[in-house]
BAKETOR-400961 format. One record per residue: residue number from 1; residue in three letters; chain; x, y, z of N, C-alpha, C in turn. Coordinates in nm, 4 decimals, m for minus. Each point is the difference from the previous one (the first is absolute). Example, Ala and Ser with C-alpha at 12.3 -4.5 7.8 and 13.67 -1.06 7.14 Angstrom:
// residues 2
n,res,chain,n_c1,n_c2,n_c3,ca_c1,ca_c2,ca_c3,c_c1,c_c2,c_c3
1,ALA,A,1.3190,m0.5690,0.7800,m0.0890,0.1190,0.0000,0.0900,0.1200,0.0000 $
2,SER,A,m0.0350,0.1050,m0.0720,0.0820,0.1190,0.0060,m0.0770,0.1090,0.0730 $
***
This chain:
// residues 109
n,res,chain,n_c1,n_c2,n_c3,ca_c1,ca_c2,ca_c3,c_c1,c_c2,c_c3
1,UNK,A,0.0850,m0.1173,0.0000,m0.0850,0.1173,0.0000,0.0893,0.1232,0.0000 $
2,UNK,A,m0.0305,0.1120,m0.0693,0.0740,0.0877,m0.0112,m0.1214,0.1587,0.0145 $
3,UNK,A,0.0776,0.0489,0.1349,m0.0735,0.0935,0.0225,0.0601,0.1575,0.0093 $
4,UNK,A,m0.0836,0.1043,m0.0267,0.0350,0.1442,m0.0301,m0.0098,0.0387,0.1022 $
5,UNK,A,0.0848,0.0596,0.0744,m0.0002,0.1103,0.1111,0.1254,0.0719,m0.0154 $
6,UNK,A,m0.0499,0.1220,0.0653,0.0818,0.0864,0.1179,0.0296,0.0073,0.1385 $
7,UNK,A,0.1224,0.0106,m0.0147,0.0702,m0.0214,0.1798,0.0740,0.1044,0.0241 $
8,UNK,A,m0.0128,0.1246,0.0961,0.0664,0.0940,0.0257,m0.0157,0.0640,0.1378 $
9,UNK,A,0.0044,0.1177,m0.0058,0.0427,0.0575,0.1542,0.0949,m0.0147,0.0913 $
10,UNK,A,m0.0303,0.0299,0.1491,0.0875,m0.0082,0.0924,0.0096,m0.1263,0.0353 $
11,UNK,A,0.0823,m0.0693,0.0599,0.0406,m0.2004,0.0255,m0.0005,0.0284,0.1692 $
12,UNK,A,m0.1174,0.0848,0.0292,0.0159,0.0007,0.1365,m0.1725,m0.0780,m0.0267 $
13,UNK,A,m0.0322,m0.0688,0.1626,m0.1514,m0.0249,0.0378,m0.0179,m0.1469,m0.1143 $
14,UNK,A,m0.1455,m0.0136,0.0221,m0.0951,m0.0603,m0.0668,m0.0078,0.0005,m0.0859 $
15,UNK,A,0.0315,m0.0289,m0.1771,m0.0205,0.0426,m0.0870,m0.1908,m0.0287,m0.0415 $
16,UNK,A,m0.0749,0.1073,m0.0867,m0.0883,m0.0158,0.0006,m0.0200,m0.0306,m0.1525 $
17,UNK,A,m0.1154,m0.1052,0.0003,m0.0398,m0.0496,m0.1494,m0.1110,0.0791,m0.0241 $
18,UNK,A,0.0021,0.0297,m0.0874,m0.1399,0.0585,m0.0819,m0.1050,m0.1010,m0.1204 $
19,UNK,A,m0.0829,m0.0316,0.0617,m0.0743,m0.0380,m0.1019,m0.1198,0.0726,m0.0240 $
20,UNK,A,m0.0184,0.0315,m0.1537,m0.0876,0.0570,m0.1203,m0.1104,m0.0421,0.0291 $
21,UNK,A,m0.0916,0.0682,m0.0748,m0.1614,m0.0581,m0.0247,0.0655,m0.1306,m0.1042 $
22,UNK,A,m0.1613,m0.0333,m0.0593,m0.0591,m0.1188,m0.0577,0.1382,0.0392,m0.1267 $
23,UNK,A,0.0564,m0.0631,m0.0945,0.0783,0.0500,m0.0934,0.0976,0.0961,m0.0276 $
24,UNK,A,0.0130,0.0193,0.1030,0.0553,0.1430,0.0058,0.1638,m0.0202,m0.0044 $
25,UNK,A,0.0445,0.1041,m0.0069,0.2021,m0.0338,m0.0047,0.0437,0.1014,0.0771 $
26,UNK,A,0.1570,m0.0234,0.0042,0.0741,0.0930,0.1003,0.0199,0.0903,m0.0495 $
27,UNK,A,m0.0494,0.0675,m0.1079,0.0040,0.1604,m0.0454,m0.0990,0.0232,0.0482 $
28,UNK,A,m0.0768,m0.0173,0.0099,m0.1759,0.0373,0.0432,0.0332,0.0794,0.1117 $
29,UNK,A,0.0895,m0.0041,0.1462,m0.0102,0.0567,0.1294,0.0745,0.1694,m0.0722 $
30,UNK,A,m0.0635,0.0825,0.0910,0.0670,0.1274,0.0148,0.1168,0.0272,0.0585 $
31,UNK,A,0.0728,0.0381,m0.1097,0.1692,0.0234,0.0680,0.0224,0.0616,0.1360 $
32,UNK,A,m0.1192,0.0858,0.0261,0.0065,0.0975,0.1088,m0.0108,m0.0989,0.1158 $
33,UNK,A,m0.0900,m0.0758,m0.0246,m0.0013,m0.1087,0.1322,0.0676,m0.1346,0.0550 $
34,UNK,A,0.0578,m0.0029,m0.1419,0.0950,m0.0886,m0.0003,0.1744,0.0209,0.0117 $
35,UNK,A,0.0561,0.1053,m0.0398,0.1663,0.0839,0.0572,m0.0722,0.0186,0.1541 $
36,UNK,A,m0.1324,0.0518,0.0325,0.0179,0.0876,0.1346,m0.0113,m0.1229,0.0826 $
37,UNK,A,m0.0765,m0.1357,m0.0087,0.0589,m0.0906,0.0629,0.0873,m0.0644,0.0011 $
38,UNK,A,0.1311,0.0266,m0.0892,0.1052,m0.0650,m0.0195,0.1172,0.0709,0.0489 $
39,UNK,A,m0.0466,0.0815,0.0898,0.1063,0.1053,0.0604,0.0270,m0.0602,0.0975 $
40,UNK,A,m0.0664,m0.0746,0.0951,0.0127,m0.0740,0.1367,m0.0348,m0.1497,m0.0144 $
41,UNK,A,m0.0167,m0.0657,m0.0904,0.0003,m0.1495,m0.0811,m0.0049,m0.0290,m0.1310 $
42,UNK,A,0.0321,m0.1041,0.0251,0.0195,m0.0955,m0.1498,m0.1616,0.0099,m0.0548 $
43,UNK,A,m0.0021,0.0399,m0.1278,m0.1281,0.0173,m0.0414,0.0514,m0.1338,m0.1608 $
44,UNK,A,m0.1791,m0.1027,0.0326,0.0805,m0.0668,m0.1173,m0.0940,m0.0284,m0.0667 $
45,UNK,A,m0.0695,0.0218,m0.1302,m0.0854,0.0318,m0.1187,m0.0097,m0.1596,m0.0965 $
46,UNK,A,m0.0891,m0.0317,m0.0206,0.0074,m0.0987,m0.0511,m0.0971,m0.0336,m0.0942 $
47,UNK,A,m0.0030,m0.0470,m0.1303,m0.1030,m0.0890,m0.1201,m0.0079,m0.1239,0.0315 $
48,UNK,A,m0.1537,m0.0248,0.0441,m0.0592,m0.1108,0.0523,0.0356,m0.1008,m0.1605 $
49,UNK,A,m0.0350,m0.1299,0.0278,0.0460,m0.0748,m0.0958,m0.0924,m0.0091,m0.1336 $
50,UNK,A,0.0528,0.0295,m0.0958,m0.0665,0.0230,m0.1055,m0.0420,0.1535,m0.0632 $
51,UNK,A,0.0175,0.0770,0.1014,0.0264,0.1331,m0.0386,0.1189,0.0703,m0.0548 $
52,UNK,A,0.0015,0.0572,m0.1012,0.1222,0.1269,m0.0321,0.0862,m0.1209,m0.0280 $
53,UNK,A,0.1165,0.0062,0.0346,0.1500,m0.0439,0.0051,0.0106,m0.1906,0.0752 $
54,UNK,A,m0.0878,0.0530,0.0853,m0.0315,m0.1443,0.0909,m0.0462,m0.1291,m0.1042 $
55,UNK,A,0.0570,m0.1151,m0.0033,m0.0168,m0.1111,m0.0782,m0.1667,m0.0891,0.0804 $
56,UNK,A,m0.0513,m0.0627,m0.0758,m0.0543,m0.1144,0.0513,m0.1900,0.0439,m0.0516 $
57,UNK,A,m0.0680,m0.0566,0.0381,m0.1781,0.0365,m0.0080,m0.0417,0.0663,0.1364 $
58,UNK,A,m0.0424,0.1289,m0.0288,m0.0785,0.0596,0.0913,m0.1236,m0.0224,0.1018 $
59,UNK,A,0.0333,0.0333,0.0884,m0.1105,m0.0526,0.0994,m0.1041,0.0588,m0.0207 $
60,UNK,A,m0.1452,m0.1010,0.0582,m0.1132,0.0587,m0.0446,m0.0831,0.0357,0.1300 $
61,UNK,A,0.0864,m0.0188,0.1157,m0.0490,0.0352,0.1199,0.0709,0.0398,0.1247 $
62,UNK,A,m0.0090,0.0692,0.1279,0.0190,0.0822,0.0507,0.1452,m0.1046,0.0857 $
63,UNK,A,m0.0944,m0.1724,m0.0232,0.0823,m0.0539,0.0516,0.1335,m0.0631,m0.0905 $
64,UNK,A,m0.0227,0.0009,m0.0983,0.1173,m0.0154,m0.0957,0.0914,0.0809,0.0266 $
65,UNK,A,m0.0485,0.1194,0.0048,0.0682,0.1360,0.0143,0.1293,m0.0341,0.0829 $
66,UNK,A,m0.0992,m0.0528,0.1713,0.1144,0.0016,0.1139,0.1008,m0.1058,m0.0394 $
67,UNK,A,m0.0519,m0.0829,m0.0498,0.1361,m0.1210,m0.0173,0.0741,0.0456,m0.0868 $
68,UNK,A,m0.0673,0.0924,m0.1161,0.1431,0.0031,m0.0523,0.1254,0.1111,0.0992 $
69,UNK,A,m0.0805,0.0988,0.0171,0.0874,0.0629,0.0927,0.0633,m0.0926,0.1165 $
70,UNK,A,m0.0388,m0.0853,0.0761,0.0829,m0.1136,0.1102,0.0820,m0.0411,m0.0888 $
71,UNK,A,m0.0017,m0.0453,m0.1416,0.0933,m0.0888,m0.0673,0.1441,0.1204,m0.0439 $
72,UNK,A,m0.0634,0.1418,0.0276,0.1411,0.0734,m0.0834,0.0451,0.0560,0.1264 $
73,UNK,A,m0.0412,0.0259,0.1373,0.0745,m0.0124,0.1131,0.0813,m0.0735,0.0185 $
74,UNK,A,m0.0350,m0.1613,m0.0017,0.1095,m0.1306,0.0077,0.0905,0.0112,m0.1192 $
75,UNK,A,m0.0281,0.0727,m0.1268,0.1119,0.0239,m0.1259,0.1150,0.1062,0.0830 $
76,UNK,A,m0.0882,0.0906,0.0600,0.1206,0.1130,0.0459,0.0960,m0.0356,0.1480 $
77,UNK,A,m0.0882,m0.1274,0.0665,0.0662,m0.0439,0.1226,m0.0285,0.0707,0.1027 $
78,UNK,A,m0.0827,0.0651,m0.0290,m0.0646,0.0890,0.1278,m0.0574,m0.0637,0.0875 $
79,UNK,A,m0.0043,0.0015,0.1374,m0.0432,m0.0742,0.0970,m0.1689,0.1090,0.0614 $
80,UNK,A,0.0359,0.1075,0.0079,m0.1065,0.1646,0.0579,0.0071,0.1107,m0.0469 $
81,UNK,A,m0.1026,m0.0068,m0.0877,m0.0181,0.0862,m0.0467,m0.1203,0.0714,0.0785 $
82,UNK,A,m0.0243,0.1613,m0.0264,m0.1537,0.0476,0.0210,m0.0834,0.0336,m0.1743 $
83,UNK,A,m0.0979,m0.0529,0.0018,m0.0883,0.0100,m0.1430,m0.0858,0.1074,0.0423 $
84,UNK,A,m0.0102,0.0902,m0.1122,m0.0872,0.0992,m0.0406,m0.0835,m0.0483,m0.1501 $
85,UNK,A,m0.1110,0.0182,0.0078,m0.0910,m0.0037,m0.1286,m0.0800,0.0483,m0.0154 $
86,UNK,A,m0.0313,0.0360,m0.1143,m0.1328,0.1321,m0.0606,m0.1001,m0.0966,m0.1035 $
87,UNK,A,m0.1218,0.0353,0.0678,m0.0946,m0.0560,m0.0473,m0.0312,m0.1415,0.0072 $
88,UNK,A,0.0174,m0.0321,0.1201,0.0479,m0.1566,0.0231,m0.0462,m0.0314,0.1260 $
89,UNK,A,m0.0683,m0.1012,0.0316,m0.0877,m0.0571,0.1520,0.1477,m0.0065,0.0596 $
90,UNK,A,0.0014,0.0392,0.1324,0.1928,m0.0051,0.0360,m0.0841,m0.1508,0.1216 $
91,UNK,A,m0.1187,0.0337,0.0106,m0.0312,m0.1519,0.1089,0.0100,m0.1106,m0.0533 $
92,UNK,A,m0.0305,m0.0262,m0.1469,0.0160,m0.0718,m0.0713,0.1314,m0.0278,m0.0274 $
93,UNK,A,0.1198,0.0749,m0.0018,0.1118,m0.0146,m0.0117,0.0581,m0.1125,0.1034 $
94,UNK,A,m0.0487,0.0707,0.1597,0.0042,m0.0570,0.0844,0.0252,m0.1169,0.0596 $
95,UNK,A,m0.1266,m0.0495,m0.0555,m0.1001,m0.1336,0.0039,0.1271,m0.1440,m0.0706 $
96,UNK,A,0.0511,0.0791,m0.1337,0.1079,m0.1039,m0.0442,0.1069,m0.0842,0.0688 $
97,UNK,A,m0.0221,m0.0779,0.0252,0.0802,m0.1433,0.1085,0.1446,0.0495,m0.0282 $
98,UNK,A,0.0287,0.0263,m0.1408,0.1341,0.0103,0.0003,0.0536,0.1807,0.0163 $
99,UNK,A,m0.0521,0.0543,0.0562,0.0233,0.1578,0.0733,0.0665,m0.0311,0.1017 $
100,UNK,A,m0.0540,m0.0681,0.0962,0.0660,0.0296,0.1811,0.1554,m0.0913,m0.0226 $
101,UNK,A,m0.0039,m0.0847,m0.1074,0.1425,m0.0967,m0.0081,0.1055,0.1083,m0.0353 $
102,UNK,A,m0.0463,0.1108,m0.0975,0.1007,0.0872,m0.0581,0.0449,0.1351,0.0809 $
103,UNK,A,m0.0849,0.0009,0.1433,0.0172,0.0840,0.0701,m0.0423,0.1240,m0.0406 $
104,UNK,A,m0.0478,0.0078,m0.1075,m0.0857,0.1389,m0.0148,m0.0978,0.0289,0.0332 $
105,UNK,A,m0.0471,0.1877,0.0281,m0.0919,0.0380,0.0856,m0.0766,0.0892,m0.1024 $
106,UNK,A,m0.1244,0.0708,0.0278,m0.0698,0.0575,m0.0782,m0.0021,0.1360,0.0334 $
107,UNK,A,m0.0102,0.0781,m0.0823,0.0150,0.1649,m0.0017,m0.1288,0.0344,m0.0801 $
108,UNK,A,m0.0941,0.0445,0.0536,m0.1468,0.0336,m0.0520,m0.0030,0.1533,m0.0817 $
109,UNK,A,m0.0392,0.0043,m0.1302,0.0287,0.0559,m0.0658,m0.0812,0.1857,0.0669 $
***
């Protein structure tokens, strides 16, 4: 699997993942909100699978969504991350068995 992101900012803290609405890609977020959180963390942008740059068939649901994101955490070796997402059930995020294994927490949009 071959996936599109951005990885930048400060290498201090938590780095935080961003995930998009339904289709959406890592140009989609506003620069303004994305440098100004990358002043005090790792801000890291990502094309869900099958989007943009990202290889593979696109998910057709909220829960596809999360696995693919769990599957490109374990690509980057990240153990904790904090997730931010727009337009997206974040309880539903939640709810995914494989969330609490990856140590990530939820940031309500």
């Amino acid at each position: 699997m071959r996936y599109g992101y951005r990885r930048f900012g400060a290498e201090t803290g938590t780095p935080l993942l961003f995930f998009q609405h339904f289709r959406g890609g890592l140009g989609n977020w506003d620069l303004l909100v994305t440098d100004g959180l990358a002043k005090g963390r790792q801000v890291i942008l990502f094309n869900y699978v099958g989007v943009a740059n990202s290889s593979g068939e696109n998910a057709t649901t909220v829960d596809g969504m999360a696995d693919s994101g769990a599957v490109f955490l374990k690509a980057l070796g990240l153990s904790q991350v904090d997730v931010l997402g727009f337009s997206i059930e974040h309880d539903r995020w939640a709810e995914r068995s494989h969330w609490p294994a990856t140590g990530a927490s939820f940031v309500a949009e």
